[in-house]
Legacy VTK file of the C-alpha trace (Angstrom):
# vtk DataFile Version 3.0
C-alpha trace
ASCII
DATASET POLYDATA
POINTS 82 float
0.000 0.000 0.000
1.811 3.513 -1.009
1.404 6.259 0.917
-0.637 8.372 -1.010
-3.501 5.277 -0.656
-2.807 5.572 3.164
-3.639 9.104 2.992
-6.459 8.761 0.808
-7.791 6.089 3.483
-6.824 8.904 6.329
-8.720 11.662 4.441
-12.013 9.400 3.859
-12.047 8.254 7.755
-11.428 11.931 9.223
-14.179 12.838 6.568
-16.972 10.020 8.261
-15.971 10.761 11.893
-16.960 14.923 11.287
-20.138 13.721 9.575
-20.286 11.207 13.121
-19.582 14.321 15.380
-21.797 16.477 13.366
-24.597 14.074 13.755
-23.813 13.205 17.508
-24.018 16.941 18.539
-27.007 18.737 16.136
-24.629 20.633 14.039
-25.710 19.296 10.794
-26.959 22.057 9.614
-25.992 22.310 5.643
-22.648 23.948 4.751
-23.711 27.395 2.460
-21.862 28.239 -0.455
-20.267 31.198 -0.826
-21.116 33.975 -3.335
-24.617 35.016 -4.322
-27.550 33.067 -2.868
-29.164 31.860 -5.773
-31.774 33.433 -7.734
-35.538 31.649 -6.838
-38.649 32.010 -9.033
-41.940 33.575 -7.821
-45.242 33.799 -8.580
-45.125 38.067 -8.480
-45.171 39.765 -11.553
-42.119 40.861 -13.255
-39.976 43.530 -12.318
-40.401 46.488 -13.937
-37.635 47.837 -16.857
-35.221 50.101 -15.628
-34.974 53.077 -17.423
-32.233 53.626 -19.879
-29.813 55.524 -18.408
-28.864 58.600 -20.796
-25.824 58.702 -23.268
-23.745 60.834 -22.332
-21.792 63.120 -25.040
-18.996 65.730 -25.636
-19.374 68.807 -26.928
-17.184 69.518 -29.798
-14.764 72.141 -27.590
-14.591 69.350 -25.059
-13.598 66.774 -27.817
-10.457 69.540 -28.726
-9.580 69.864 -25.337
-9.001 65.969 -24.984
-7.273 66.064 -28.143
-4.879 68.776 -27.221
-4.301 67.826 -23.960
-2.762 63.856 -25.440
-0.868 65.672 -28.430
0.730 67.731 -25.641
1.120 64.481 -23.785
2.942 62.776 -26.873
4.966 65.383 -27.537
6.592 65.306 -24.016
6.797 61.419 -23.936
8.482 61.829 -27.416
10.771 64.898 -26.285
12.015 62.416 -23.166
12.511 59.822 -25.289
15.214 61.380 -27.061
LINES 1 83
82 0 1 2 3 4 5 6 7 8 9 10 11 12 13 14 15 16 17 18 19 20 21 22 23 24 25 26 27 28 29 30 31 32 33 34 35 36 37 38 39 40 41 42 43 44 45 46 47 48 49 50 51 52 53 54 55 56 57 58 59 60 61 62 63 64 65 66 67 68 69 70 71 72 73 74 75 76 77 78 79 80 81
């Protein structure tokens, strides 16, 4: 018998006497899993749609400020590359 069978054997023994011990002193209440409890179905009408949250756009001078702003930001990266 190698030892990772022995181990194996080890691991499945400690494994019944917790479900034992659980059983012998009322803690076998089921384990949870984490993360999000799942989703369950009910008999109430469907949520209602969220409302579309609005686009949000630039304005034309804000648009030329952006695009100044990384030209001047290329030009330094380019003048310290040098």
């Amino acid at each position: 018998m190698g030892v990772s069978q022995i181990l194996a054997e080890l691991d499945r023994e400690i494994a019944q006497l917790m479900k034992a011990r659980a059983l012998l002193t009322g803690d076998a209440a089921p384990k949870k899993s984490p993360g999000r409890p799942k989703k369950v179905a009910t008999a109430v009408a469907p949520p209602a749609k969220k409302a579309a949250k609005k686009k949000r756009n630039l304005t034309p001078e804000g648009r030329k400020r952006i695009a100044d702003a990384v030209k001047k930001r290329w030009a330094a990266q380019k003048k310290a590359a040098k």
